[in-house]
N, C-alpha and C positions, 0 to 999 in steps of 0.2 A: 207396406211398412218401409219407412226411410232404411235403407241400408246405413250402417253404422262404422266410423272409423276400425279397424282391424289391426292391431302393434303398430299405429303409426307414432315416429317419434317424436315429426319435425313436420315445420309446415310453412311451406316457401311462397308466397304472394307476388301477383302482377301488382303494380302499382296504379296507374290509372284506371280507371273502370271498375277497380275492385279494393283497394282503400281510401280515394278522394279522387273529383271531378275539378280538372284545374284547364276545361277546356275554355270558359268562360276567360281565364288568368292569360293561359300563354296565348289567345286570339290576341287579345289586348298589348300584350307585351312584344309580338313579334310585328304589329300593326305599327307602334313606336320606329322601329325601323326601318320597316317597307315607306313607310313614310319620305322617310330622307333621301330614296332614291330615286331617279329619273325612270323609271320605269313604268309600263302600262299597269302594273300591280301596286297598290298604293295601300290597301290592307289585308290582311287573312279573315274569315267569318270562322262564328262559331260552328257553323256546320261542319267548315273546312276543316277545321281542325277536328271532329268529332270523327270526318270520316277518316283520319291521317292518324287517328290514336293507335298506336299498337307496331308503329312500322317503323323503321330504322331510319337516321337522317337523311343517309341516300335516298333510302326511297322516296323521303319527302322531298327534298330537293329537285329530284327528276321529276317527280309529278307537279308542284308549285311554278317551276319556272325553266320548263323542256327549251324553252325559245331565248337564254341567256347560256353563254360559252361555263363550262363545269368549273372555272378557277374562280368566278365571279359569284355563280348560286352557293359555292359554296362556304364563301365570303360571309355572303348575309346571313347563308344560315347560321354560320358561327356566331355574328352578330346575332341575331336573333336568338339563339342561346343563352349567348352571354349577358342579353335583355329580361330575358325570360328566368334567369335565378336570380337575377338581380330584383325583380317582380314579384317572385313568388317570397323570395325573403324576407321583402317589408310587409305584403299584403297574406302570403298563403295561399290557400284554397277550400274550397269544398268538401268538407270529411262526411262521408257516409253515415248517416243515424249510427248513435251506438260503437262506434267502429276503438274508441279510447276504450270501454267498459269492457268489450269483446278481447278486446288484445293483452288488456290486465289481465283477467281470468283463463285466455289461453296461454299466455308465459307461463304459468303456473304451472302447465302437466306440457307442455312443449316446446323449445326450441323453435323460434321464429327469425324468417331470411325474407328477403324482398330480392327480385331478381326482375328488372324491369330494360323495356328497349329503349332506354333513353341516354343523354350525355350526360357525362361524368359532373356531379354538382346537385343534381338534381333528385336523386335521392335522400340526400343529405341535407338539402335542406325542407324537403316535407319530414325527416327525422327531428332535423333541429329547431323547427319553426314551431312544431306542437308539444317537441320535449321527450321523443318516442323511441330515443335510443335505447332506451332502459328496457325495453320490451321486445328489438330484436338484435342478436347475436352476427349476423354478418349478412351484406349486402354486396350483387353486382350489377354493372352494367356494360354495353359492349367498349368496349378500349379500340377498337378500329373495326373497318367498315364487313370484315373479313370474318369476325365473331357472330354468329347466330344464338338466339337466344335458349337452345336446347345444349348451346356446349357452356354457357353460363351457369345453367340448373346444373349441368354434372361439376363445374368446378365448384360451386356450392355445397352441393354433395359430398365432394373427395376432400376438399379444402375442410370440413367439420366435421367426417367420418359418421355421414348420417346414414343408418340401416336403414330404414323405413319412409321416407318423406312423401310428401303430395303436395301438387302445386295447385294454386287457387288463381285461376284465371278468369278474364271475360269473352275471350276471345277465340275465332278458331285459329288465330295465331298460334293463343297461347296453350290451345291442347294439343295444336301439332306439336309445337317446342315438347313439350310434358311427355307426348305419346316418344320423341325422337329420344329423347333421355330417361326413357325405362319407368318414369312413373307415372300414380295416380293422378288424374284428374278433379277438378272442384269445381264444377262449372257456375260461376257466379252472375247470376243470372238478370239481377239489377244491372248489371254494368252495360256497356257498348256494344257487344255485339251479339251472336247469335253461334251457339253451336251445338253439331253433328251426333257429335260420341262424347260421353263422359261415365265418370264411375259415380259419383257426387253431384247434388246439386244445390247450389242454395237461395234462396229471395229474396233475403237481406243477411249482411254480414255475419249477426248473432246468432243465424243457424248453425254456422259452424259448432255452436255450444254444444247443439241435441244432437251433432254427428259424433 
């Protein structure tokens, strides 16, 4: 028998992997830039970025381009950012089956927040590109490199005086954040990656309905 939501009030979302796949988007868009420099890297793959989903720009950075001085990789990665909203704001991306219907009918009896590891812009504009403001109440992401993303969930938390929440992840990133921040787990199981412990599990977004 599925265990069943329990007084929960609120319900906080990873953004990649478990409301749209925009790996296909930002390969493309950060590819634009590598382009333009003299470097032995000339684009990112889709794999690349598939296995980079979930990880803070440092860490991308260090891993994409260990062999260029830190003032420089992290140049392009800004650049690359600032390619990559630019991208996703005329094109978008990849919304999970169902994921509009799901989020209608959960605003209903919940309180919904997105708390994702990515640069500031980027949330807001998979909010403002599908028209999704309307469904949740507040959003973060880290503001410098110093922020992890379990002190995120708690300023979510304390910042809306949320009693009960769970976060809905794909990742074991995202249950270690979740387990670091005192709450329940979602383990969403379509998305990118694979994990250990959780309280929840789901196959596709719309389970969340039957929890």
């Amino acid at each position: 028998m599925t265990k069943k939501f329990e007084n929960v009030d609120s319900i906080i979302f990873d953004l990649d992997g478990t409301l749209w796949d925009s790996r296909k988007e930002v390969a493309e868009s950060w590819s634009e830039v590598l382009a333009k420099y003299n470097y032995n890297r000339k684009s990112i793959s889709f794999q690349e970025v598939n296995d980079l989903m979930g990880k803070t720009i440092d860490e991308i950075e260090d891993l994409l381009f260990p062999e260029i001085p830190k003032e420089k990789r992290t140049a392009i990665m800004y650049q690359s950012g600032e390619n990559e909203i630019n991208y996703l704001a005329k094109h978008g991306a990849k919304l999970f089956d169902n994921l509009e219907d799901t989020l209608d009918k959960l605003s209903k009896k919940y309180k919904l927040f997105i708390v994702s590891n990515c640069q500031p812009g980027y949330i807001e504009v998979f909010l403002d590109y599908y028209d999704f403001n309307k469904y949740f109440v507040d959003h973060e992401c880290p503001k410098n490199a110093e922020t992890v993303k379990s002190d995120n969930i708690k300023l979510i938390v304390e910042r809306n005086n949320l009693k009960h929440p769970v976060y809905v992840g794909d990742t074991q990133g995202d249950a270690n954040a979740t387990k670091d921040a005192g709450l329940e787990f979602v383990f969403a199981s379509y998305g990118f990656g694979n994990v250990e412990e959780y309280q929840y599990k789901i196959e596709k977004i719309e389970d969340l309905l039957d929890l």
